[in-house]
C-alpha positions as CSV (number, residue, x, y, z in Angstrom):
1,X,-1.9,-12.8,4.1
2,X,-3.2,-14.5,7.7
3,X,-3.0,-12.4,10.6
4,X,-3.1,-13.1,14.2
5,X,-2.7,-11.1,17.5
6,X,-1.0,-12.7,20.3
7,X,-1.9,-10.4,23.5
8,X,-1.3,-10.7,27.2
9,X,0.0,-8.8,29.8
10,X,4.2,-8.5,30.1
11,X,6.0,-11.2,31.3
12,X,3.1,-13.8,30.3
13,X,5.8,-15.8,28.1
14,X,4.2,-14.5,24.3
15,X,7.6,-13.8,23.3
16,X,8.9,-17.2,24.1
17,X,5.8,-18.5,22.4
18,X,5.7,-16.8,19.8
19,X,9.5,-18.3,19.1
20,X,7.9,-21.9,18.8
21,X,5.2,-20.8,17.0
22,X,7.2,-19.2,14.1
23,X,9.7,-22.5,14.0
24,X,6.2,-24.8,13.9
25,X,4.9,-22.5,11.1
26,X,8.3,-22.2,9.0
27,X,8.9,-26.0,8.9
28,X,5.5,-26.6,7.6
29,X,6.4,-24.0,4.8
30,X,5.3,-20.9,5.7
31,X,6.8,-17.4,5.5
32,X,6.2,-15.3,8.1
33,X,6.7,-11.9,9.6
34,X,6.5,-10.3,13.1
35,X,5.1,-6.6,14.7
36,X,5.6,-6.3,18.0
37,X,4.3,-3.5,19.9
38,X,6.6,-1.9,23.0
39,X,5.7,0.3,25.7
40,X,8.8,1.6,26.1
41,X,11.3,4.4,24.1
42,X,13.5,1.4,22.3
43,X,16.6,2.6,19.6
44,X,18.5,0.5,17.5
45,X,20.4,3.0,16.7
46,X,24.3,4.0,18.1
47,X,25.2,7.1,19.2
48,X,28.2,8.0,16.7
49,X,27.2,6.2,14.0
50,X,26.1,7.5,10.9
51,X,22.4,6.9,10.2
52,X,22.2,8.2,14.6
53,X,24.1,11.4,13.0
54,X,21.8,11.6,10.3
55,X,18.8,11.4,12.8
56,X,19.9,14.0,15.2
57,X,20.7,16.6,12.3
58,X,16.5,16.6,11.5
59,X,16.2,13.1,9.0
60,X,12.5,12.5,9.4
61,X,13.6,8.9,8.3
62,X,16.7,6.9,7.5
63,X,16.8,3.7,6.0
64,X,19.8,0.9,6.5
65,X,20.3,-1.2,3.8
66,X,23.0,-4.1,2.8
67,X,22.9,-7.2,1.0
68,X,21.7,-9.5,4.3
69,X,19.2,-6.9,6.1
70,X,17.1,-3.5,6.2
71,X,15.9,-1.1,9.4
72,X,14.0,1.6,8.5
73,X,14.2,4.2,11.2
74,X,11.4,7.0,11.5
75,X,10.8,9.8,13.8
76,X,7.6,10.8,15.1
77,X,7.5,14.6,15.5
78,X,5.3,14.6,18.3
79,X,4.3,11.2,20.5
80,X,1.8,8.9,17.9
81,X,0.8,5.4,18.8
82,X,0.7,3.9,15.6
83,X,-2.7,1.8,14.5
84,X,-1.8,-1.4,13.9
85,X,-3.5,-1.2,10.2
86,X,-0.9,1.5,9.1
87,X,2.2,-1.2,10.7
88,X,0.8,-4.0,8.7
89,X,0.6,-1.4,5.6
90,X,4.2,-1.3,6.2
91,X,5.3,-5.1,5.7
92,X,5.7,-7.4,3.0
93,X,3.1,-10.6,2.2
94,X,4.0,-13.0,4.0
95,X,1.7,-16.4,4.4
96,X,1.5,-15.5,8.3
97,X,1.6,-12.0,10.0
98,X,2.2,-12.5,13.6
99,X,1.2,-9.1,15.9
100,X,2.6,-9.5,19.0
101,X,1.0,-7.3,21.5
102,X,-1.7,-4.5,20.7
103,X,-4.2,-6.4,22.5
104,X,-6.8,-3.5,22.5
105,X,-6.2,-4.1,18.1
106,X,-9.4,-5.2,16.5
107,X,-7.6,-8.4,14.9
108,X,-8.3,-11.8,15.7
109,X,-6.3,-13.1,18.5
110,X,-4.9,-15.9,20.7
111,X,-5.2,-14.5,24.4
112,X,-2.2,-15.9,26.7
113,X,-2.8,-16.3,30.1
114,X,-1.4,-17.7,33.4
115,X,-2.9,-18.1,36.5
116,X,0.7,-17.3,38.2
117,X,0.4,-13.6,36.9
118,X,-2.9,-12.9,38.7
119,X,-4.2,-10.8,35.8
120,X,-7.7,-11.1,34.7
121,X,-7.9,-11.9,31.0
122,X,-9.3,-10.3,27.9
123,X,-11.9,-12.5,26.3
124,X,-14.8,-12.6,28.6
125,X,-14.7,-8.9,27.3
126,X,-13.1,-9.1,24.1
127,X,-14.9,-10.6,21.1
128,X,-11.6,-10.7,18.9
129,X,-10.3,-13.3,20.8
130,X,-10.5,-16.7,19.2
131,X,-8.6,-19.1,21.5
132,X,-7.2,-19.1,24.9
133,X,-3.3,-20.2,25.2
134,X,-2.5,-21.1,28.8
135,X,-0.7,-23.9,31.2
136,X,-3.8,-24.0,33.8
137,X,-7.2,-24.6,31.6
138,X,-8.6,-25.6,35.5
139,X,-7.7,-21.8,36.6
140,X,-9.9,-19.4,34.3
141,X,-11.7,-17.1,36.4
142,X,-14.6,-16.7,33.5
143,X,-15.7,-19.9,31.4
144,X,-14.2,-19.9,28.0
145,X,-17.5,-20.5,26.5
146,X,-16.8,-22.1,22.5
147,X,-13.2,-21.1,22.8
148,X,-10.6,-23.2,22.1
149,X,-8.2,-24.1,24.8
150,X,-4.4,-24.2,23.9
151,X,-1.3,-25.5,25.4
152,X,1.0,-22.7,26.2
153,X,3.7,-24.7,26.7
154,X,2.9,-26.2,22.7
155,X,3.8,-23.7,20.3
156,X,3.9,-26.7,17.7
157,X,-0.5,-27.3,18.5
158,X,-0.8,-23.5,18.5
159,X,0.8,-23.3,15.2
160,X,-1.5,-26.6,14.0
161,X,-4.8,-24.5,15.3
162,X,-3.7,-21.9,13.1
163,X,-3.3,-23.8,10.4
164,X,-6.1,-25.4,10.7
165,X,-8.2,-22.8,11.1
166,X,-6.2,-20.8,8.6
167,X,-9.0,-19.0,6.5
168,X,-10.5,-17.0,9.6
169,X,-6.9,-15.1,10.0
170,X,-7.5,-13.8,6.2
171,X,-6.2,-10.3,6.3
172,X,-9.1,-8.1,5.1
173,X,-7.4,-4.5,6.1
174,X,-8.0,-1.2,8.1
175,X,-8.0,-2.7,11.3
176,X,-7.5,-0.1,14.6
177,X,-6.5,0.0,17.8
């Protein structure tokens, strides 16, 4: 299974990358799977519904199942951040593992960055990062050094540098962070 972080602050447009990049990598005839990492509380759940029932009488866990889909919904007893080696533990092989987020993780990863945003990036300090994605090359406050350069607004070439450079995304396991 490949592996690839996609990091950047919020609002930096991963999401709607990411969208293009999965499309691009399914219709050359990949599989692929997503984690994405939130800040916030999130629930999927319903108040009045059964498996929410189930989880405010005490289950630790309770898994949704029919014939199209599954959620597995798990309570933490006390606040834990999980590390992303335990979350990929958790899926299925796929030919592509896209982590969205967890940019502190120690995975190989394709910074986004914008200029507009006024953030300062990740890889002049991060050695995981393996190419930059952005819309204004001409705007990086630090040079990229042997980086590659990608076209935010091109999920179809991001997917192609992944592709091509498909055997340094090999998953080797027990990552942190």
């Amino acid at each position: 299974m490949k592996v690839v972080g996609f990091a950047g602050p919020s609002g930096v447009g991963k999401t709607t990358l990411l969208e293009g990049v999965i499309a691009a990598l399914r219709a050359a005839g990949c599989s692929v799977s997503v984690i994405k990492h939130t800040h916030k509380r999130f629930d999927i759940d319903q108040p009045g519904k059964d498996s929410w029932r189930h989880r405010q009488a005490g289950a630790g866990e309770v898994l949704l199942a029919s014939s199209h889909r599954l959620a597995l919904l798990r309570e933490h007893p006390m606040d834990h951040e999980p590390q992303i080696g335990e979350l990929i533990a958790e899926m299925r092989p796929v030919d592509w593992l896209l982590v969205e987020g967890f940019k502190h993780a120690a995975l190989p990863k394709v910074e986004i960055w914008r200029a507009a945003l006024g953030q300062e990036p990740l890889y002049p300090a991060d050695a995981h990062v393996v190419a930059i994605a952005t819309d204004t090359p001409d705007a990086l406050p630090a040079p990229p050094g042997a980086l590659p350069l990608l076209d935010l607004n091109s999920p179809r070439a991001v997917a192609e540098y992944l592709l091509a450079q498909g055997e340094r995304f090999n998953y080797a396991g027990d990552t942190h962070g």
